[in-house]
Biopython code that builds the backbone (N, CA, C, O; Angstrom):
import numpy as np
from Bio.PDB.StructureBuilder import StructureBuilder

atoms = [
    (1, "UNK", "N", (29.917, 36.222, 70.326)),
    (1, "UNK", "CA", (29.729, 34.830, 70.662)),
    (1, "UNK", "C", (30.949, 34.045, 70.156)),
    (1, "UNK", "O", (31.192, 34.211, 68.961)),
    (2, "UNK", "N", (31.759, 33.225, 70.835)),
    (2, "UNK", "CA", (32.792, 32.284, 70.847)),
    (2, "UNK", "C", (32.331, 31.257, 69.681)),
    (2, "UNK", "O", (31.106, 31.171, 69.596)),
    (3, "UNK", "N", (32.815, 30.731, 69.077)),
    (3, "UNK", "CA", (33.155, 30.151, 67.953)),
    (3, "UNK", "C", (32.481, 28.617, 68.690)),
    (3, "UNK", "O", (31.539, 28.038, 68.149)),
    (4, "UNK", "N", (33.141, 28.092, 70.004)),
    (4, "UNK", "CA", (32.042, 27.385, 70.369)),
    (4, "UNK", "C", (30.700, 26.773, 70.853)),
    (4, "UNK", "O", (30.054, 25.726, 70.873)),
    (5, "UNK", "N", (30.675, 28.480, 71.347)),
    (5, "UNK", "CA", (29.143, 28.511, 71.383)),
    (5, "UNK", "C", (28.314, 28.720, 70.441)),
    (5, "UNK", "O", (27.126, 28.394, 70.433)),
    (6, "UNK", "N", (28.931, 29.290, 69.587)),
    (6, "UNK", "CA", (28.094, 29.361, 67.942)),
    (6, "UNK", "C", (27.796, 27.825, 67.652)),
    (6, "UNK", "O", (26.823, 27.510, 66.967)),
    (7, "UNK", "N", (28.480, 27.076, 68.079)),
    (7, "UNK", "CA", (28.221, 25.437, 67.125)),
    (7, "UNK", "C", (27.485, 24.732, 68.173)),
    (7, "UNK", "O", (27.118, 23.583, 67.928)),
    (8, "UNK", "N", (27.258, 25.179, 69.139)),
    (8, "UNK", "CA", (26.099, 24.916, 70.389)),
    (8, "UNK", "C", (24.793, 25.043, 69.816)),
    (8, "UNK", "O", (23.964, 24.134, 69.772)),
    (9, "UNK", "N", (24.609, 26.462, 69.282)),
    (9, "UNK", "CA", (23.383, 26.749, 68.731)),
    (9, "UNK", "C", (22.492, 26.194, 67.749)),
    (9, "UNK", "O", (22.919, 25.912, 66.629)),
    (10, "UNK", "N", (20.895, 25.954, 68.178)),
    (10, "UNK", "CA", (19.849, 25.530, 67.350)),
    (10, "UNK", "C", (20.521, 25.898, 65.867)),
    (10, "UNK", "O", (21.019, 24.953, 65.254)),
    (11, "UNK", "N", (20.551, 26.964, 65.380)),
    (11, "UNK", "CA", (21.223, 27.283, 63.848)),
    (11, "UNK", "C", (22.155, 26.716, 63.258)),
    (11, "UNK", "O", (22.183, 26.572, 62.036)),
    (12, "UNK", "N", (23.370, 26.174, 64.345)),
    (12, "UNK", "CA", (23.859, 25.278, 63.607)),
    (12, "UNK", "C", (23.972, 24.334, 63.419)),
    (12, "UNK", "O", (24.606, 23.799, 62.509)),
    (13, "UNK", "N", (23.166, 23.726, 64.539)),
    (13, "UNK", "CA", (23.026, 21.953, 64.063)),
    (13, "UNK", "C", (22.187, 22.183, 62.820)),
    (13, "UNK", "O", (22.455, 21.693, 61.723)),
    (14, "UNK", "N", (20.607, 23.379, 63.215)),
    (14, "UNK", "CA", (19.977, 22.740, 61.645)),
    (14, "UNK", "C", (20.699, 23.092, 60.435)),
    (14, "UNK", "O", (20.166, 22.600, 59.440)),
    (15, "UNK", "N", (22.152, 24.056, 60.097)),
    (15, "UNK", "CA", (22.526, 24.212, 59.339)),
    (15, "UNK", "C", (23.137, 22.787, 58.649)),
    (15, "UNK", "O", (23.054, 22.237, 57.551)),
    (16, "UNK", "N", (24.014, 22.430, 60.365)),
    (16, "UNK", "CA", (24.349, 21.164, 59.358)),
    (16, "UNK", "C", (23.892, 20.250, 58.848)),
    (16, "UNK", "O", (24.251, 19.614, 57.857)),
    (17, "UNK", "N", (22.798, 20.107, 59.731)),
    (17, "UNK", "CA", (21.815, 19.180, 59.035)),
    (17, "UNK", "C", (21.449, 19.142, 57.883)),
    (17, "UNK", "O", (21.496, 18.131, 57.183)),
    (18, "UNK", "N", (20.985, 20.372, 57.490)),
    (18, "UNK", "CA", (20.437, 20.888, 55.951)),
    (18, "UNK", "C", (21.912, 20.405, 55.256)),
    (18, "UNK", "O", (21.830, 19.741, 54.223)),
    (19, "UNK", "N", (22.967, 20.655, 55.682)),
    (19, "UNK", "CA", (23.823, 20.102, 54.673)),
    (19, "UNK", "C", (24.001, 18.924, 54.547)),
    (19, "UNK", "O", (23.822, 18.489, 53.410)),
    (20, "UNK", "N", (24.278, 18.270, 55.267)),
    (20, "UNK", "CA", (24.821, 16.460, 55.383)),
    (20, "UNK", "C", (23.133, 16.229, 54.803)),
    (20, "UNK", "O", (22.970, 15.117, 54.300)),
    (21, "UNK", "N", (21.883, 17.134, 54.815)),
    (21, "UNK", "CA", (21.119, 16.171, 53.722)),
    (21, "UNK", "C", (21.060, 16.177, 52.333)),
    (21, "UNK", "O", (20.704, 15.325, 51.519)),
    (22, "UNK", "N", (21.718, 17.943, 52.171)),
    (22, "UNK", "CA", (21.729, 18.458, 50.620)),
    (22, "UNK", "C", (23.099, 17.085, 50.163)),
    (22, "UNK", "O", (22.848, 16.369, 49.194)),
    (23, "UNK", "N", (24.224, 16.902, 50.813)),
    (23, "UNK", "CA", (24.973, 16.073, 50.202)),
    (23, "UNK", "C", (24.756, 14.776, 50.200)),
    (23, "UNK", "O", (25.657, 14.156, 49.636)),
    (24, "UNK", "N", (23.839, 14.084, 50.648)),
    (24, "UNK", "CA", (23.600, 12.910, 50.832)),
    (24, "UNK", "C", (22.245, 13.345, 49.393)),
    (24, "UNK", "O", (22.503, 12.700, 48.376)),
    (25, "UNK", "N", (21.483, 13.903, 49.300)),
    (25, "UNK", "CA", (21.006, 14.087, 47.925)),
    (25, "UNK", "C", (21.140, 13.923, 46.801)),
    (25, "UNK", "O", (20.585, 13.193, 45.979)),
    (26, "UNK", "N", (22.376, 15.064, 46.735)),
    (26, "UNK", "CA", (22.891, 14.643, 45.765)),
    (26, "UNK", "C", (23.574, 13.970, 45.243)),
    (26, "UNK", "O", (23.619, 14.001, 44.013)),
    (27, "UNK", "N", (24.390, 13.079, 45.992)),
    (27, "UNK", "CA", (24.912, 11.653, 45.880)),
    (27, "UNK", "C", (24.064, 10.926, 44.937)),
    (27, "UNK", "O", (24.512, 10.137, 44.106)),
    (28, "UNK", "N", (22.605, 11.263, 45.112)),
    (28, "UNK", "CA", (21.898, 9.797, 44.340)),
    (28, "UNK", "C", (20.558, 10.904, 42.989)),
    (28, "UNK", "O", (19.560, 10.603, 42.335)),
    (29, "UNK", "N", (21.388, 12.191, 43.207)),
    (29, "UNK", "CA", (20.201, 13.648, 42.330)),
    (29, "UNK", "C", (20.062, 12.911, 40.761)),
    (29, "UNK", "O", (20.893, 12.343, 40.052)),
    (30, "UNK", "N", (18.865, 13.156, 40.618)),
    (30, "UNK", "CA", (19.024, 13.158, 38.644)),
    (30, "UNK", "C", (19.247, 14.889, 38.810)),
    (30, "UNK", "O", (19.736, 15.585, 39.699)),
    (31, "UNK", "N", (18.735, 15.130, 37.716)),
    (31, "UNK", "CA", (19.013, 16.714, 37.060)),
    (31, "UNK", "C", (17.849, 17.913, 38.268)),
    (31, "UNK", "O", (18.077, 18.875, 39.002)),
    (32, "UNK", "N", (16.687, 17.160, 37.891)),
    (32, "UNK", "CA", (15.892, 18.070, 38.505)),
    (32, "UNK", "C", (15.584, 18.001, 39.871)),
    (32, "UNK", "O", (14.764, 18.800, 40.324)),
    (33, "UNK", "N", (16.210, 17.017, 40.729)),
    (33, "UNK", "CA", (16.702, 17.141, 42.028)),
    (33, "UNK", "C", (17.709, 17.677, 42.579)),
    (33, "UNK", "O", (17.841, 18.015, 43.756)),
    (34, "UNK", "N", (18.699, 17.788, 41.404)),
    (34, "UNK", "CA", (20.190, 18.903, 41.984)),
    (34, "UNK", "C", (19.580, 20.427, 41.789)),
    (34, "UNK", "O", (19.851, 21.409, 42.480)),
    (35, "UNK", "N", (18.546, 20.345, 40.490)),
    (35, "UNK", "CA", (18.177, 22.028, 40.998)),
    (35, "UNK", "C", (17.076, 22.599, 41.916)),
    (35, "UNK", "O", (16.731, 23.779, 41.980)),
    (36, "UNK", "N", (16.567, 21.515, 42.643)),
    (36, "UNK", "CA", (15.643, 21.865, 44.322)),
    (36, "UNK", "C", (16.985, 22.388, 44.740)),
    (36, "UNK", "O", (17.363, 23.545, 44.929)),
    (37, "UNK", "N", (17.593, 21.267, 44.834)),
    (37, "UNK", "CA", (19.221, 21.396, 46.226)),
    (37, "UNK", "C", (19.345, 22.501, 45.957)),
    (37, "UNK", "O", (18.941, 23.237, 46.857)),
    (38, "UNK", "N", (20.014, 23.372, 44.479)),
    (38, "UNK", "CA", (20.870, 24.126, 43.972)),
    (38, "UNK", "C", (20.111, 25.397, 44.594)),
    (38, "UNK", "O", (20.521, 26.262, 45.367)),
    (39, "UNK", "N", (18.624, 25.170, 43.871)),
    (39, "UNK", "CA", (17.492, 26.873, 44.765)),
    (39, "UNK", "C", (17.458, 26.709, 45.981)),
    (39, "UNK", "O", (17.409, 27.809, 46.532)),
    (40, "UNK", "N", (17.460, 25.496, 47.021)),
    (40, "UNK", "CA", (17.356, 25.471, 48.229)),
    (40, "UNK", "C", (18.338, 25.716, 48.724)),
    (40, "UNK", "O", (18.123, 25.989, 49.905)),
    (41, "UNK", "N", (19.525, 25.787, 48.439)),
    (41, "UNK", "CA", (20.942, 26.309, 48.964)),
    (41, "UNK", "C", (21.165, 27.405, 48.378)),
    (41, "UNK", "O", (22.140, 27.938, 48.907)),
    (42, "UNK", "N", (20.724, 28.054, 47.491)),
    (42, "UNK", "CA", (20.766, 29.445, 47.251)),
    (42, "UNK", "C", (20.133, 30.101, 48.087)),
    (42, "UNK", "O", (20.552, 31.180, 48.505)),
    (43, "UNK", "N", (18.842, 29.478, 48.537)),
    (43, "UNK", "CA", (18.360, 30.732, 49.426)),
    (43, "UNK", "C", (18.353, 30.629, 50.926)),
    (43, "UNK", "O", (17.994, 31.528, 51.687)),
    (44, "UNK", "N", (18.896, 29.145, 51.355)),
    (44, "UNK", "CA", (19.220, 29.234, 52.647)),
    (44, "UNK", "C", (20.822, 29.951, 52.942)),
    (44, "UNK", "O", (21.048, 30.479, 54.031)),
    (45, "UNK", "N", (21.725, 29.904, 52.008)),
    (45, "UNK", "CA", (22.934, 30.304, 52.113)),
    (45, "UNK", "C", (22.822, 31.924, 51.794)),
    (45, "UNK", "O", (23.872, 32.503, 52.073)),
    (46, "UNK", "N", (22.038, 32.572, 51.401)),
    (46, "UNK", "CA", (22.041, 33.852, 50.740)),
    (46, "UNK", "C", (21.133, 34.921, 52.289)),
    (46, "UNK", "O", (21.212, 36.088, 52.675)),
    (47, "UNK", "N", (20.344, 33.676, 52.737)),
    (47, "UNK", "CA", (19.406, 34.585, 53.987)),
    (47, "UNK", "C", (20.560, 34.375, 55.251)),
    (47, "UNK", "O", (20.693, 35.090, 56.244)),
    (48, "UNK", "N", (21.139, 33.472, 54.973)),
    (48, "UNK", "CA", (22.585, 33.043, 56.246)),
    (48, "UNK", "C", (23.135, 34.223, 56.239)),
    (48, "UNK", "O", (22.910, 35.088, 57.085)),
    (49, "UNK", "N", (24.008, 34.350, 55.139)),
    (49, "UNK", "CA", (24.769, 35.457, 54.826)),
    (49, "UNK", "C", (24.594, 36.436, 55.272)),
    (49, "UNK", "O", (25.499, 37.009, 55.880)),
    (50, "UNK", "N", (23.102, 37.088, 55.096)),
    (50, "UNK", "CA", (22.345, 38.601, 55.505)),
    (50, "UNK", "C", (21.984, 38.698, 57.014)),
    (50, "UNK", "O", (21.766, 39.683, 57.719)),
    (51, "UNK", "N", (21.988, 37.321, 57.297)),
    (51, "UNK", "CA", (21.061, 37.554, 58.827)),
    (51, "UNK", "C", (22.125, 37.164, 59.856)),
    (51, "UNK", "O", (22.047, 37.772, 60.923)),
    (52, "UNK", "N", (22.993, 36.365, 59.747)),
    (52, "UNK", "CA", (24.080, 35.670, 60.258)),
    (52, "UNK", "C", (25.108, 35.437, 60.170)),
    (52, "UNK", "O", (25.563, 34.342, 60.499)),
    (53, "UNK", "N", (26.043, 36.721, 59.534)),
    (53, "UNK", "CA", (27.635, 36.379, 59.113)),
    (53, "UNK", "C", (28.636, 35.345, 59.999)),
    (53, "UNK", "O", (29.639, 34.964, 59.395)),
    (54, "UNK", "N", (28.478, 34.936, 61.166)),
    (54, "UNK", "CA", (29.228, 34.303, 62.138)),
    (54, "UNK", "C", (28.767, 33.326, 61.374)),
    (54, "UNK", "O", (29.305, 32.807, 60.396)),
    (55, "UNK", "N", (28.039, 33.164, 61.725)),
    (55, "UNK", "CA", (27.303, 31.851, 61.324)),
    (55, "UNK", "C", (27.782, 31.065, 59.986)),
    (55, "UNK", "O", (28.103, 29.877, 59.973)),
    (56, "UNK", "N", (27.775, 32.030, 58.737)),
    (56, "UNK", "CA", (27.718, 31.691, 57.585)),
    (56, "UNK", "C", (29.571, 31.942, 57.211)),
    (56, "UNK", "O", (30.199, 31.370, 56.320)),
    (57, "UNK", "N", (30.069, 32.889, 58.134)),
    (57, "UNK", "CA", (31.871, 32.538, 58.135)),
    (57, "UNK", "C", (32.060, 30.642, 58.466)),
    (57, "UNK", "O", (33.126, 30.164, 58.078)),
    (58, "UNK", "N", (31.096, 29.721, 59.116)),
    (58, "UNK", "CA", (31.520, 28.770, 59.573)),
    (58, "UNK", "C", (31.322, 27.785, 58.189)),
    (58, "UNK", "O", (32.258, 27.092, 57.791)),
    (59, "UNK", "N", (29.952, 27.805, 57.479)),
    (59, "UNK", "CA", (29.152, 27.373, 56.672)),
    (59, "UNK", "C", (29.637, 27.501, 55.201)),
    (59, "UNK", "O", (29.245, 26.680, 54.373)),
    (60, "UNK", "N", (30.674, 28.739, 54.775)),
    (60, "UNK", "CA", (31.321, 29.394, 53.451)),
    (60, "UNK", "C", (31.579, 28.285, 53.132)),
    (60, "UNK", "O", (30.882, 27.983, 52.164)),
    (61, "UNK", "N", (32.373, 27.309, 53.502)),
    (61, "UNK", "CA", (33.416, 25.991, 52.444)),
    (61, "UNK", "C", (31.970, 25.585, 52.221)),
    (61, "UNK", "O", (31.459, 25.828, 51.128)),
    (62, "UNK", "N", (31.237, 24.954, 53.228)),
    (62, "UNK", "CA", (30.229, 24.042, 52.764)),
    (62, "UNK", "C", (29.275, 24.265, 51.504)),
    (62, "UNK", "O", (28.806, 23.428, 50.733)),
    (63, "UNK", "N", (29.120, 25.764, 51.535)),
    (63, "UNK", "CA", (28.729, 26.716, 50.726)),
    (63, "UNK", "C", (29.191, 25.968, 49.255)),
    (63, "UNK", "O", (28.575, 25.327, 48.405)),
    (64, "UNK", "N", (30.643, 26.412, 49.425)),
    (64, "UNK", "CA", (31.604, 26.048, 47.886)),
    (64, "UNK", "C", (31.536, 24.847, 47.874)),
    (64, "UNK", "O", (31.334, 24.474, 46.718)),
    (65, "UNK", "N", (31.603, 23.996, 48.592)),
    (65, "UNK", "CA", (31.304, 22.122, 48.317)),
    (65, "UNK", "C", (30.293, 21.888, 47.508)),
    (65, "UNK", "O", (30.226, 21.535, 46.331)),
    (66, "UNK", "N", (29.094, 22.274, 48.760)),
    (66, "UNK", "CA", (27.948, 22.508, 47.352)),
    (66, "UNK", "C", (27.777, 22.514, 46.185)),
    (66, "UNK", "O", (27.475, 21.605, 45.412)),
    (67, "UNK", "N", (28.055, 24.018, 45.967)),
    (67, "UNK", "CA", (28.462, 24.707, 44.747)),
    (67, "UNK", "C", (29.278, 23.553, 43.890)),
    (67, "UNK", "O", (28.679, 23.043, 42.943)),
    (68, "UNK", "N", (30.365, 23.205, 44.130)),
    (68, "UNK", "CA", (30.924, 22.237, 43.191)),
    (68, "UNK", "C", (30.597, 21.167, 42.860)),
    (68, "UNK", "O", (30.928, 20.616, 41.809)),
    (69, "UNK", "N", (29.504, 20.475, 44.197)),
    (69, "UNK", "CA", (29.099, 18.856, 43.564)),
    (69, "UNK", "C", (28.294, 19.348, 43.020)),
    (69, "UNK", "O", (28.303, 18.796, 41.920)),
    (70, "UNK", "N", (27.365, 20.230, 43.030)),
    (70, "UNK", "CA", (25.953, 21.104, 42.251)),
    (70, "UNK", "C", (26.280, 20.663, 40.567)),
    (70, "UNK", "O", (25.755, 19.858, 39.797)),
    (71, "UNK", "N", (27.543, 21.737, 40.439)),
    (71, "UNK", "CA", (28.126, 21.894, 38.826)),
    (71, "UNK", "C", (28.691, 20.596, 38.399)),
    (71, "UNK", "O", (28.903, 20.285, 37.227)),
    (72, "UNK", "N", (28.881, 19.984, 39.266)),
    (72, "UNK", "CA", (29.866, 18.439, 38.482)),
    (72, "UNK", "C", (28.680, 17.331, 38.234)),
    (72, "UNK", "O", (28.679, 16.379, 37.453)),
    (73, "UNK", "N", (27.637, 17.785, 39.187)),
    (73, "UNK", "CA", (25.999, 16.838, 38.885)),
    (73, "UNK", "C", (25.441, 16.943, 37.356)),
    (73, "UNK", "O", (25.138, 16.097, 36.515)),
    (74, "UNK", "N", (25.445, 18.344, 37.381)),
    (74, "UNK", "CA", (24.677, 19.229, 35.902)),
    (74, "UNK", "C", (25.938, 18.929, 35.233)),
    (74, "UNK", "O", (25.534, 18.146, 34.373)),
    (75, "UNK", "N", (26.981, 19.011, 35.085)),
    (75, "UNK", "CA", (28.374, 18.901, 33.245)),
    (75, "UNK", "C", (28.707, 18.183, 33.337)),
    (75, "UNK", "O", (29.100, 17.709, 32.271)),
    (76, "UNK", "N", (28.945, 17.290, 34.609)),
    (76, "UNK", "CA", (29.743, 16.285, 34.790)),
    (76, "UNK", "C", (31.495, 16.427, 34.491)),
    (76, "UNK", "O", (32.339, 15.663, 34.022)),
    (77, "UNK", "N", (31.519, 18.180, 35.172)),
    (77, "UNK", "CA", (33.210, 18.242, 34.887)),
    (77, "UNK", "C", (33.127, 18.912, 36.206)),
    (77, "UNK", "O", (32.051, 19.366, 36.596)),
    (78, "UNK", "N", (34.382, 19.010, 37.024)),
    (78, "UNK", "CA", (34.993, 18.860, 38.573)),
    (78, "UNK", "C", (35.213, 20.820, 38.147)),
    (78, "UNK", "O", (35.672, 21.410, 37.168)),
    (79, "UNK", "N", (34.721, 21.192, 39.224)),
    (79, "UNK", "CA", (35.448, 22.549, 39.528)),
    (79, "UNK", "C", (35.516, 22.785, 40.910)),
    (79, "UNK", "O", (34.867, 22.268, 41.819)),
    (80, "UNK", "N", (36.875, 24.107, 40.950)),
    (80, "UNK", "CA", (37.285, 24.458, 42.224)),
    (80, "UNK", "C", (36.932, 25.993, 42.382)),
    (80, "UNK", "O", (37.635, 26.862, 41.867)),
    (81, "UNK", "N", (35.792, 26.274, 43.129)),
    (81, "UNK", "CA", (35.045, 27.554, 43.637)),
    (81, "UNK", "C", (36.145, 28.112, 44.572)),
    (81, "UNK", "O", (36.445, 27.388, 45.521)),
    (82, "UNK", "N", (36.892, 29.483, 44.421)),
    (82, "UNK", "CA", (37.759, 29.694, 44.994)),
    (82, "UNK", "C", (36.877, 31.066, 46.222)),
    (82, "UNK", "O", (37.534, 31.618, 47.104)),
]
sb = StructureBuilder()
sb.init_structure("model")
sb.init_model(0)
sb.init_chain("A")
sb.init_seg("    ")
for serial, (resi, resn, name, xyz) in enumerate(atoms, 1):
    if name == "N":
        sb.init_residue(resn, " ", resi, " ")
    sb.init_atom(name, np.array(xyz, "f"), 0.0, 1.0, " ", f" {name:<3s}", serial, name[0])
structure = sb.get_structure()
């Protein structure tokens, strides 16, 4: 499947969706709302991975974005997930 028909697909609008809401979340998370996000993106990004590599090749940065506003929510220090 073409790279633009992948972003055609039901999966990835709701992917992005799920993201533009996990980041709009955590924009406004206390502690124990960044760790719903943090388990809820662990296990939607971890079943991506297994069931959908195309998919989750598109989704990886968003993945690490995550991942970094996640950790800068909880220490309040900036990291770069390489």
């Amino acid at each position: 499947m073409s790279l633009i028909e992948l972003m055609k697909t039901k999966e990835y609008k709701d992917a992005d969706k799920k993201v533009k809401d996990w980041k709009e979340r955590l924009s406004k998370a206390n502690n124990s709302e960044v760790m719903k996000v943090k388990d809820e993106k662990l296990a939607f990004f971890s079943e991506m991975r297994k069931s959908n590599q195309d998919l989750y090749s598109i989704f990886e940065i968003n993945d690490k974005e995550l991942s970094e506003l996640i950790y800068e929510k909880l220490t309040g220090k900036k990291v770069i997930i390489d």
